[in-house]
C-alpha positions in Angstrom: -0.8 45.8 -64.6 -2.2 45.6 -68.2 -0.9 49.7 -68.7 2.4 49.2 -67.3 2.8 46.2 -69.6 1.6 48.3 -72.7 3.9 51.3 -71.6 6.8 49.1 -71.2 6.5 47.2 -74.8 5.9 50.7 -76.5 9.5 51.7 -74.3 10.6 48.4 -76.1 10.0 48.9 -79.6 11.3 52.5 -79.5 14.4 51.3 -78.1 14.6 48.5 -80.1 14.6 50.7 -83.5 16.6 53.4 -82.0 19.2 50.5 -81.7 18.8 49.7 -85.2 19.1 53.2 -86.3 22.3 53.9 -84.7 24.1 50.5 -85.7 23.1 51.2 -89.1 24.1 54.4 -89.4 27.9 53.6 -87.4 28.3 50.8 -89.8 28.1 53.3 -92.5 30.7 55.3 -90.7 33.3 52.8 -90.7 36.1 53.2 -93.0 36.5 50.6 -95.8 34.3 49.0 -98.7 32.4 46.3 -98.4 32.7 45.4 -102.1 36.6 45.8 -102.4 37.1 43.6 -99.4 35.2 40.9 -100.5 37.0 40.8 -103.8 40.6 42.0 -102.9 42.6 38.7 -102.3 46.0 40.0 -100.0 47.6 42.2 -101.1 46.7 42.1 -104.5 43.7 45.2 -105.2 40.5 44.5 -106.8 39.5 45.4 -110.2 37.8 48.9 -110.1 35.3 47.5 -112.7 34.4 44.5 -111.1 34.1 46.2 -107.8 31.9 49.2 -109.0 29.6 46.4 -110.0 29.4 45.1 -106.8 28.6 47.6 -105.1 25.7 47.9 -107.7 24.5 44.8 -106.5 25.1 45.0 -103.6 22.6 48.3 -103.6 25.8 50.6 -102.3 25.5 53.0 -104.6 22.2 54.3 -103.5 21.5 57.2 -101.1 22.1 55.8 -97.6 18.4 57.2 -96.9 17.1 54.9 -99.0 19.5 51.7 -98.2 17.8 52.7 -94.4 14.2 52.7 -95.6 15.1 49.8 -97.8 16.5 47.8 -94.5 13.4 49.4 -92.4 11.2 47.7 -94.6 13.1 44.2 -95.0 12.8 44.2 -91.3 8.8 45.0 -91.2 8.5 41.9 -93.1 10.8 40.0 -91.3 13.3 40.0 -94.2 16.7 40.7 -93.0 18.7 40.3 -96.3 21.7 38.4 -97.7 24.9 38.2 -96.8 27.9 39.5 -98.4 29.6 37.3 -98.5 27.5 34.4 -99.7 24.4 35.2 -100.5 23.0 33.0 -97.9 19.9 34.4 -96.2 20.5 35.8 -92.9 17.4 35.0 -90.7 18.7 31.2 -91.7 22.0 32.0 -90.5 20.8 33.5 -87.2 17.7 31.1 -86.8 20.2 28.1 -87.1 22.8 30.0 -84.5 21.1 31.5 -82.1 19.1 28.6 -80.5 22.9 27.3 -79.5 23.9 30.4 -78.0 20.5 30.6 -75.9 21.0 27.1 -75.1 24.4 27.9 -73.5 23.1 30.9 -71.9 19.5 29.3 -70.5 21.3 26.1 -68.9 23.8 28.7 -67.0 21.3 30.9 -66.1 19.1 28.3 -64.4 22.8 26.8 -62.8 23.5 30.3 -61.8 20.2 31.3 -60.0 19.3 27.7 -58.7 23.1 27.8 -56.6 23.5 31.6 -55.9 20.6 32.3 -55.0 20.2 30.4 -51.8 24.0 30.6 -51.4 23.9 34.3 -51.0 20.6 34.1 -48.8 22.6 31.8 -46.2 25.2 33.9 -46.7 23.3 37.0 -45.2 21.2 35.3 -42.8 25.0 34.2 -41.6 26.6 37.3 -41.9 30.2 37.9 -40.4 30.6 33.9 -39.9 32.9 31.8 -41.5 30.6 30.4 -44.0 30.0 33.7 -45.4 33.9 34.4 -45.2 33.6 31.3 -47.6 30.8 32.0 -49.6 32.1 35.6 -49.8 35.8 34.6 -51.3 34.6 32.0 -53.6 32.3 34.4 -55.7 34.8 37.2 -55.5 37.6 34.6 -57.1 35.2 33.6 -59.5 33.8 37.0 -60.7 37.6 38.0 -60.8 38.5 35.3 -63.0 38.7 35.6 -66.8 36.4 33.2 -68.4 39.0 31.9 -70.6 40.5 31.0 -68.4 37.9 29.3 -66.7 37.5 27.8 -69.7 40.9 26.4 -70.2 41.1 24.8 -66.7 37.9 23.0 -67.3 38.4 21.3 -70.3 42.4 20.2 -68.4 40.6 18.9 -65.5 37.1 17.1 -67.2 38.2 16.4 -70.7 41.9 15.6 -70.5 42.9 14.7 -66.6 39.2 12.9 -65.8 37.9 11.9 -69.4 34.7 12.0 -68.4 33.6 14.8 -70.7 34.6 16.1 -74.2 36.6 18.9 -74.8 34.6 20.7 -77.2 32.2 20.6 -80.3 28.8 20.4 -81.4 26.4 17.7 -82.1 22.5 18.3 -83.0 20.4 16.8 -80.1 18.0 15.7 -83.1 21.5 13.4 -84.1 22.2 12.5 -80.3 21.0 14.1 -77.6 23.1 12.3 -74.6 26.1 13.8 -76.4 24.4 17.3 -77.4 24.1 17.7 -74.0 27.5 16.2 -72.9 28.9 18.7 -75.4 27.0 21.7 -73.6 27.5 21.0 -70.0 30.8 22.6 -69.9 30.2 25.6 -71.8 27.5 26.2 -70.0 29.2 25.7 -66.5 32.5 28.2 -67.8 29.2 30.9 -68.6 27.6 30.2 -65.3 30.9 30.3 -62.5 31.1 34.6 -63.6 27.0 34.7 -63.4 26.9 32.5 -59.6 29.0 35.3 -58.6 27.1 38.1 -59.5 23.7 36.2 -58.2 25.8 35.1 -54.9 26.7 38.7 -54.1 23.8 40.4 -55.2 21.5 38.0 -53.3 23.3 38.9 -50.1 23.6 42.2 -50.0 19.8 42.6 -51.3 18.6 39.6 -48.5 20.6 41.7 -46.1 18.9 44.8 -46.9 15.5 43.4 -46.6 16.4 42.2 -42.8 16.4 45.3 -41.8 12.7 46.4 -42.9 10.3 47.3 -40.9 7.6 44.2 -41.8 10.2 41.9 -41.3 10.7 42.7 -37.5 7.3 43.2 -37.5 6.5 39.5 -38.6 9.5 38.1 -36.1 7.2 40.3 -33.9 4.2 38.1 -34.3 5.6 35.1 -33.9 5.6 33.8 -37.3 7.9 30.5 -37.7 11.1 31.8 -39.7 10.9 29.6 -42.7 7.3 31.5 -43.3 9.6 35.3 -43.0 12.0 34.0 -44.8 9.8 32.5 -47.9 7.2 35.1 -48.2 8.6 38.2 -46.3 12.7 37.9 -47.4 13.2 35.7 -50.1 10.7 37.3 -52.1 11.8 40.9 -52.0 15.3 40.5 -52.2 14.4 38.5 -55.6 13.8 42.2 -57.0 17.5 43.2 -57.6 18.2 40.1 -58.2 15.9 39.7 -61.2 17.0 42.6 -62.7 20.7 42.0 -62.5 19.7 38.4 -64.1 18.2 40.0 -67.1 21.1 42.1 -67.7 23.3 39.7 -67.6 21.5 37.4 -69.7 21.0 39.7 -72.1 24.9 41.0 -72.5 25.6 37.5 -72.8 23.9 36.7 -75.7 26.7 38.9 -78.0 29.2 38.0 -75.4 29.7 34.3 -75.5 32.4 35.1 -77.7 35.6 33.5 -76.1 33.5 30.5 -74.5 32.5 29.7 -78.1 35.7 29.8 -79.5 37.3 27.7 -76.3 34.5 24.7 -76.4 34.2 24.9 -80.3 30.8 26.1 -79.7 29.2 27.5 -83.3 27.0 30.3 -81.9 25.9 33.3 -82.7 28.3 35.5 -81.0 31.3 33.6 -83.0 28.9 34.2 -86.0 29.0 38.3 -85.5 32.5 38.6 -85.2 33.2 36.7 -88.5 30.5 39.6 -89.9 32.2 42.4 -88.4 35.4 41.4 -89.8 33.8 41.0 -93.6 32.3 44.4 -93.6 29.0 42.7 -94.0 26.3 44.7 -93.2 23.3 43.0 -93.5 24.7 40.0 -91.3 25.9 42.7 -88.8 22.8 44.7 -88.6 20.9 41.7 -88.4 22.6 40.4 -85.1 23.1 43.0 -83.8 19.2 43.5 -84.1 17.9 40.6 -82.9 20.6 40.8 -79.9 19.3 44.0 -79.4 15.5 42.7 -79.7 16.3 40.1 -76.9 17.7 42.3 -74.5 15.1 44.9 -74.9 12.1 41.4 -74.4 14.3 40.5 -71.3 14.3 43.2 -70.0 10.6 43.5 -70.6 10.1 40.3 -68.8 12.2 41.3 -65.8 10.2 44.4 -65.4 6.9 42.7 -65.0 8.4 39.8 -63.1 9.6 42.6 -60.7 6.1 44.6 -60.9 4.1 40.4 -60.0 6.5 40.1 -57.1 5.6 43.9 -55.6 3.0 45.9 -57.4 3.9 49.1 -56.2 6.5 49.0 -58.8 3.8 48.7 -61.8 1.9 51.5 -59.8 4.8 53.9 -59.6 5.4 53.9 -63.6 2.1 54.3 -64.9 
């Protein structure tokens, strides 16, 4: 187990500055300069003096070889540079964001697993009966509809018809956390809907797969009580995919929390890349994007050994 771990975080880091690489260098490739944007106001063109000078401190003018062995090394000591923009540090700007995103992400992952997992287990062990008919149509409606949307309806049915919630904002829980968490629920809930669909379905079809193993007729063979096959012999194996799909998901919704953000008022990270994106401003962009990047890669990680605890042939296989 402690070699497949190794191999997979070496995997990991190669990915993870492979990523790097190639946001860096497409950056680079998009039209437009940095230094003229910031300074142009409308339609009225910035001053070529004042934007040469920019760009000079900005570091723009030097070989793009060297601005990537410049950024390689920023990131080797954990400095990811300034913004654009304001000058603001932009490990602050992510270490301040990022924790709300995750928070969003965490609380509809555990909603998420903790419903659609056993929903799609009774869904299989029912198969063909109206309870999985239900169970079926629910998480296809709700994988097929936009999260804005999703959005939307929540906030008109709990924040304006009921008044039991708020409709949107963000409040420290150092400041209050009754209303922090008031103020998360239901961006957290919109997040979750899509994800219990994709647990829902993906536990059922994997829970009906494993029913038709060998060891599992083998164990009804035996006389085993079914709560026993179904804990140690089904639940456990079908968890596999299931995992895996989880990790995924969590990890594309990290960047991708962007219209649930916007919706709820939610300042995140994801909210925080566009804004970058749109100002041409590279070290705020290649800093997300990077430490999205090195979270998806770690989940994945995670997942992987996860899978290889629950059946070690999987740890054996990739060594």
């Amino acid at each position: 187990m402690l070699r497949y771990i190794a191999y997979r975080s070496v995997v990991a880091l190669f990915l993870v500055w492979v990523v790097v690489t190639a946001v860096f260098l497409l950056l680079h490739l998009i039209p437009g300069d940095p230094a003229e944007l910031l300074l142009s106001q409308g339609s009225i063109a910035a001053d070529p003096a004042a934007v040469e000078a920019l760009r000079e401190k900005m570091g723009l003018n030097a070989p793009i070889w060297q601005q990537y062995l410049d950024h390689l090394g920023g990131v080797l000591t954990g400095d990811l540079g300034a913004s654009f923009r304001d000058g603001a540090p932009v490990i602050e700007q992510i270490a301040k964001r990022l924790p709300r995103t995750l928070e969003v992400i965490v609380l509809a992952s555990l909603i998420a697993t903790g419903i659609g997992v056993p929903l799609g287990t009774y869904a299989a062990i029912h198969a063909n009966s109206r309870a999985d008919g239900v169970i079926s149509f629910f998480a296809s409606a709700a994988l097929s509809t936009p999260v804005f949307v999703v959005g939307s309806v929540v906030i008109l049915i709990f924040a304006q018809q009921l008044k039991i919630m708020p409709a949107g904002g963000y409040v420290p829980f150092s400041e209050d956390p009754v209303e922090h968490f008031k103020l998360l629920l239901l961006p957290a809930g919109t997040v979750a809907l899509a994800l219990l669909a994709v647990i829902t379905r993906m536990s059922r079809a994997s829970v009906l797969e494993v029913l038709q193993r060998d060891y599992v007729r083998t164990a009804r063979a035996k006389g085993l009580p079914r709560k026993r096959i179904l804990r140690r012999h089904i639940v456990r194996n079908a968890l596999i995919p299931v995992l895996t799909i989880l990790g995924l998901e969590m990890g594309t919704l990290i960047g991708g929390t962007v219209l649930v953000e916007f919706v709820f008022n939610w300042p995140g990270l994801s909210g925080y890349l566009v804004a970058a994106v749109d100002a041409r401003d590279y070290p705020e962009v290649v800093g997300i994007v990077m430490t999205i990047s090195i979270l998806f890669v770690f989940l994945n990680l995670v997942v992987d050994v996860l899978n290889a605890a629950l059946d070690p042939r999987i740890s054996l296989v990739n060594r």
